[in-house]
C-alpha positions in Angstrom: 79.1 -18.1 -57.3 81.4 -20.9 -57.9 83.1 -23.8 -56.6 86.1 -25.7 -56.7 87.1 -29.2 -58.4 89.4 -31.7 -57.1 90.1 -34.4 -59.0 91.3 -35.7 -55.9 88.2 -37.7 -55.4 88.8 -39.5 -52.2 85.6 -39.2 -50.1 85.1 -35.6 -48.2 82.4 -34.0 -46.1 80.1 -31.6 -48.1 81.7 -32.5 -51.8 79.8 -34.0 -54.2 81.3 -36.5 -56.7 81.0 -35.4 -60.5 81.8 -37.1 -63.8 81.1 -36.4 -67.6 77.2 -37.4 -67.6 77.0 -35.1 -64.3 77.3 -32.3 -66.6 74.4 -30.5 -69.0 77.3 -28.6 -70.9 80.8 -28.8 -71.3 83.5 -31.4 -70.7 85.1 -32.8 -68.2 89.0 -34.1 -68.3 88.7 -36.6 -65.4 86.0 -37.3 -62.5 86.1 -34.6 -59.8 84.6 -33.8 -56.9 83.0 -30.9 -56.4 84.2 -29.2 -52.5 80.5 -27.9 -51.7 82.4 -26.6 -48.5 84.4 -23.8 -50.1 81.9 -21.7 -52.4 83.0 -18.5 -53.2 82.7 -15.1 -55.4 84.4 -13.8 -58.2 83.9 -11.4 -60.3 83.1 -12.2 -63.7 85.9 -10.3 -65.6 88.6 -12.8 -63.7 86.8 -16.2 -64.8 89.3 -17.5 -67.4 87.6 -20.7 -68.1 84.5 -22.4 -67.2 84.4 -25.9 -67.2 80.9 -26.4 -67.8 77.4 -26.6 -66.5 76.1 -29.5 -64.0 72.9 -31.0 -64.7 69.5 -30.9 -62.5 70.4 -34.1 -60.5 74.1 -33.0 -59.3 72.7 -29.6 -58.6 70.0 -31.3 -56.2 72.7 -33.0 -54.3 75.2 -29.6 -53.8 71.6 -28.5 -52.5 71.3 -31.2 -50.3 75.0 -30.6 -48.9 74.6 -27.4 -48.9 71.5 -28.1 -46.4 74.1 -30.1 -44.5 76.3 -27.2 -44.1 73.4 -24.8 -42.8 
């Protein structure tokens, strides 16, 4: 499963706002948002880059909009 960035980070429904200490691995080039709304599949051989990992606390709150979605 993934989801998209934005670094468009104007205030959306179901997104979730991300910056460096939002993440347990990897690096960030500017605060994003994360769109919540538009998770998707891909298959593993496609992924060219992964930005990173988010960290317990940001992956409560995609939870929680997740929650908002269902």
């Amino acid at each position: 499963m993934a989801v998209p960035l934005t670094t468009v980070i104007k205030d959306e429904p179901y997104s979730v706002l991300l910056s460096q200490d939002g993440l347990s691995r990897g690096k960030l080039l500017k605060p994003s948002r994360i769109r919540v709304d538009k998770i998707f599949t891909i298959e593993k051989k496609l992924v060219v880059m992964s930005i990173g990992f988010v960290n317990d606390v940001v992956f409560d709150r995609i939870k929680k909009e997740l929650n908002k979605i269902f």
